[in-house]
C-alpha positions, -999 to 999 in steps of 0.1 A, spaced: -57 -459 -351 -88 -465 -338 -122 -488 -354 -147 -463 -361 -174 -459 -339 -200 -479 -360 -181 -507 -351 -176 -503 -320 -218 -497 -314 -227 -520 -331 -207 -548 -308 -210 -529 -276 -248 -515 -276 -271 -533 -301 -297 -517 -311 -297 -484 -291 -304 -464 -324 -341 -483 -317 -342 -481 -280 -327 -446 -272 -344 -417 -269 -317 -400 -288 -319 -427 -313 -321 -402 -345 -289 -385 -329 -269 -420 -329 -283 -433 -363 -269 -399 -379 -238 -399 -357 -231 -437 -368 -242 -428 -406 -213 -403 -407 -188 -419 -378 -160 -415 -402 -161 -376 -395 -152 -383 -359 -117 -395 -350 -104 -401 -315 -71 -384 -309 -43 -406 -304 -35 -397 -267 -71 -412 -256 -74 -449 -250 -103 -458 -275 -110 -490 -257 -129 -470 -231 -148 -446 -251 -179 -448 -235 -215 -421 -245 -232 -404 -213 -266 -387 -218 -270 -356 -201 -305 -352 -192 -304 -312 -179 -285 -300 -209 -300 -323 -232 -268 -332 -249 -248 -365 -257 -215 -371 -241 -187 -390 -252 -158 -392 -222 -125 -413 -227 -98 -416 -199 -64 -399 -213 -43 -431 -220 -11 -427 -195 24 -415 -201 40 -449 -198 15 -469 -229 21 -434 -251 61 -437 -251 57 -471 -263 
């Protein structure tokens, strides 16, 4: 499976929790990352967050990982 996400944060975006304007979203998101799991069928490595700034919402998008890596 995959790391959780607090790992993965922490390496790839220091300190956004302090820099974002969603930082109270990402510090409760990270405080309780073991509630969200990425399915097996999504390549983890590119997980990445996209802010929405008309819906005001927090995106997470992930390419599906293709057929020939999942049969392996």
């Amino acid at each position: 499976m995959s790391k959780p996400l607090e790992e993965q944060f922490a390496k790839q975006l220091p300190d956004i929790s302090e820099r974002s304007v969603f930082g109270n979203l990402i510090k409760r998101m990270m405080k309780h990352c073991e509630n969200l799991l990425i399915p097996e069928g999504i390549d983890n490595a590119k997980v990445r967050a996209i802010v929405d700034n008309v819906n005001r919402m927090l995106v997470l998008t992930a390419p599906a990982i293709k057929s020939s890596k999942t049969k392996k």
